[in-house]
Structure formats: C-alpha cells, structure tokens
C-alpha positions as CSV (number, residue, x, y, z in Angstrom):
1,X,-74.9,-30.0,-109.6
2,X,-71.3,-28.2,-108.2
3,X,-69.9,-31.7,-108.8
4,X,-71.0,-32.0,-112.7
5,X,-70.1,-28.3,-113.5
6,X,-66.5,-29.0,-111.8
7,X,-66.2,-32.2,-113.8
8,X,-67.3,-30.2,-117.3
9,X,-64.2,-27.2,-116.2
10,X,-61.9,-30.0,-115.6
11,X,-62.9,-31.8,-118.6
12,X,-62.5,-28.5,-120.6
13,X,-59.1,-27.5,-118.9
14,X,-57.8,-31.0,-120.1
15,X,-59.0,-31.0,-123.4
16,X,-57.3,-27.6,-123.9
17,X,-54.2,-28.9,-122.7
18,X,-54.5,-31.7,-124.9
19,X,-55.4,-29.8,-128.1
20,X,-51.8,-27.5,-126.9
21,X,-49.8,-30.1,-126.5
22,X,-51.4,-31.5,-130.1
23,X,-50.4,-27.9,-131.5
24,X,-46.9,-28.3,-130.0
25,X,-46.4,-31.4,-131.7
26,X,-48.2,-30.4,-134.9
27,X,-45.7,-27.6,-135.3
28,X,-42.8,-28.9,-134.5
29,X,-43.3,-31.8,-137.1
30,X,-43.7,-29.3,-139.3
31,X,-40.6,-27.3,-138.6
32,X,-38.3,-30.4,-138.6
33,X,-40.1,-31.8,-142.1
34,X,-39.5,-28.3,-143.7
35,X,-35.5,-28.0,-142.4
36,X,-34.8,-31.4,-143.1
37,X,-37.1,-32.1,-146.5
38,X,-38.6,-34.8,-144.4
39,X,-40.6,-36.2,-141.2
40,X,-38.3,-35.8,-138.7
41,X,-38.5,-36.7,-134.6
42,X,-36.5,-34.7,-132.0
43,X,-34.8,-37.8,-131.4
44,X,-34.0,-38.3,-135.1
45,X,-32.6,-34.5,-134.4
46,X,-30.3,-35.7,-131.4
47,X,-29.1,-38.7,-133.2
48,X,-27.8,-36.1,-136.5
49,X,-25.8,-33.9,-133.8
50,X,-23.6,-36.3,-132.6
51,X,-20.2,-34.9,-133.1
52,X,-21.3,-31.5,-134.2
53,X,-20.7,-28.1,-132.3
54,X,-23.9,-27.0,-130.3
55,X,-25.0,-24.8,-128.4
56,X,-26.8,-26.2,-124.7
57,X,-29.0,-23.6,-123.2
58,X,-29.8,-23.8,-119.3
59,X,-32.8,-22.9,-117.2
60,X,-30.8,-20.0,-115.7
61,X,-30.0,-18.8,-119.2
62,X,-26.2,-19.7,-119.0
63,X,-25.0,-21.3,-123.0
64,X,-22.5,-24.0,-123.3
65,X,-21.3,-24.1,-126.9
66,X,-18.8,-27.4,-128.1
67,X,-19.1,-30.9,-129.8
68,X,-21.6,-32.8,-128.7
69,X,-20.3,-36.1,-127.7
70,X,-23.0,-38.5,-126.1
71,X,-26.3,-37.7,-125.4
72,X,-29.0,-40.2,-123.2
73,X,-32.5,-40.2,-122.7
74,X,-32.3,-38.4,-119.5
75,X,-30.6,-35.6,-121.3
76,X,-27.5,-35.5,-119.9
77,X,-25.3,-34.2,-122.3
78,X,-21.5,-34.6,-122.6
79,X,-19.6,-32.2,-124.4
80,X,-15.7,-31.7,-125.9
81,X,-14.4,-28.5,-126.2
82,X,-16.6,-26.4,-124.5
83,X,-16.9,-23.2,-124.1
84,X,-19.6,-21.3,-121.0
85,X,-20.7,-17.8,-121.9
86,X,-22.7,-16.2,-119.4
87,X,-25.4,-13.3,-120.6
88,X,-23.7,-13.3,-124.0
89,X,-20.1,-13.2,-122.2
90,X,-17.5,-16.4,-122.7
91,X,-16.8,-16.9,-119.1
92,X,-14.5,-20.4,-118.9
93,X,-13.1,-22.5,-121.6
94,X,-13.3,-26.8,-120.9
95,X,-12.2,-29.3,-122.6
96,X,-15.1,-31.8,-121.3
97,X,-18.3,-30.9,-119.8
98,X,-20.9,-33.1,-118.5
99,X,-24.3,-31.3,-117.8
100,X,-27.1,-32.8,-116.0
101,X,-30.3,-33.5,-118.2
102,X,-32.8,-31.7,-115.9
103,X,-30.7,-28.2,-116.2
104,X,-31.1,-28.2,-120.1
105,X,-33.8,-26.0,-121.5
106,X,-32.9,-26.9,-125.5
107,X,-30.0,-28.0,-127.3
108,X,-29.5,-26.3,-130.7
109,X,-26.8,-26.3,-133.7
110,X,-24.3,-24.2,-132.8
111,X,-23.9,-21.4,-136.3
C-alpha cells in the first residue's frame, strides 16, 4: 500500500511540474505575441537581436551590455563593444567578449 501512495505523490509532484512548466510556456507566448503583434519563440527572439545592443545577465548577477554578435544553441554569446558593470557599477570596457552559455541567466534588449 506505501508503494501505491508513493507512486500517486510522485505522480502528483510530476504533474505539477508539468502543469508549471505548461504555465511558463503559456506566459511567455503570450508576452512575446503581445510585444511583437505575433506568435513569437525565444529563438525567433535571439535570431531579431543579432547586431543589436543587449544586455547579458549572469548567475552571479554581473551585466554585460554591447552588440550582440553570434549567438549558438549552447548559449554562448559573443559580444562587440562590451561594457561589464558590476552591482549597477561599469567596471571594464572590451571590445570583444565571449561568455560561456552555462554562466548566462537571460539576455535582454539593452534600452
């Protein structure tokens, strides 16, 4: 009887983290079809940036802000002009920055 109650929990703890990753996708469909007037994927979002200034967040919160030059499924992102600011602070100025695709948290337009 442990074995079918354990089996419901895990069933349940999957479907919820189904239906969140759903919700995830739901929204964000929605958020790119209302900024762009239509259905847009992230990667239709990636492929529109080329060549524009972003802004590359990290996992420990550090921004790089420049022009996005290329850009590959792993996420590794190479940048000209690039500027690092650190806790809001511009730290270093580049002229070309590669980061490594598993050190990005988003990449965003740069305002």
């Amino acid at each position: 009887a442990s074995h079918s109650c354990a089996r419901r929990s895990a069933s349940r703890a999957s479907r919820a983290l189904v239906s969140s990753y759903e919700l995830h996708r739901t929204c964000l469909r929605t958020r790119l079809r209302m900024e762009g007037g239509g259905t847009r994927t992230p990667s239709d979002f990636l492929r529109g940036i080329r060549g524009k200034r972003v802004v590359v967040r990290l996992h420990n919160g550090t921004d790089y802000v420049g022009v996005l030059a290329c850009l590959d499924g792993y996420m590794n992102v190479a940048m000209e002009q690039t500027q690092e600011y650190v806790e809001g602070q511009l730290k270093s100025n580049y002229g070309d920055a590669f980061i490594r695709g598993n050190n990005v948290l988003y990449i965003a337009t740069a305002k």
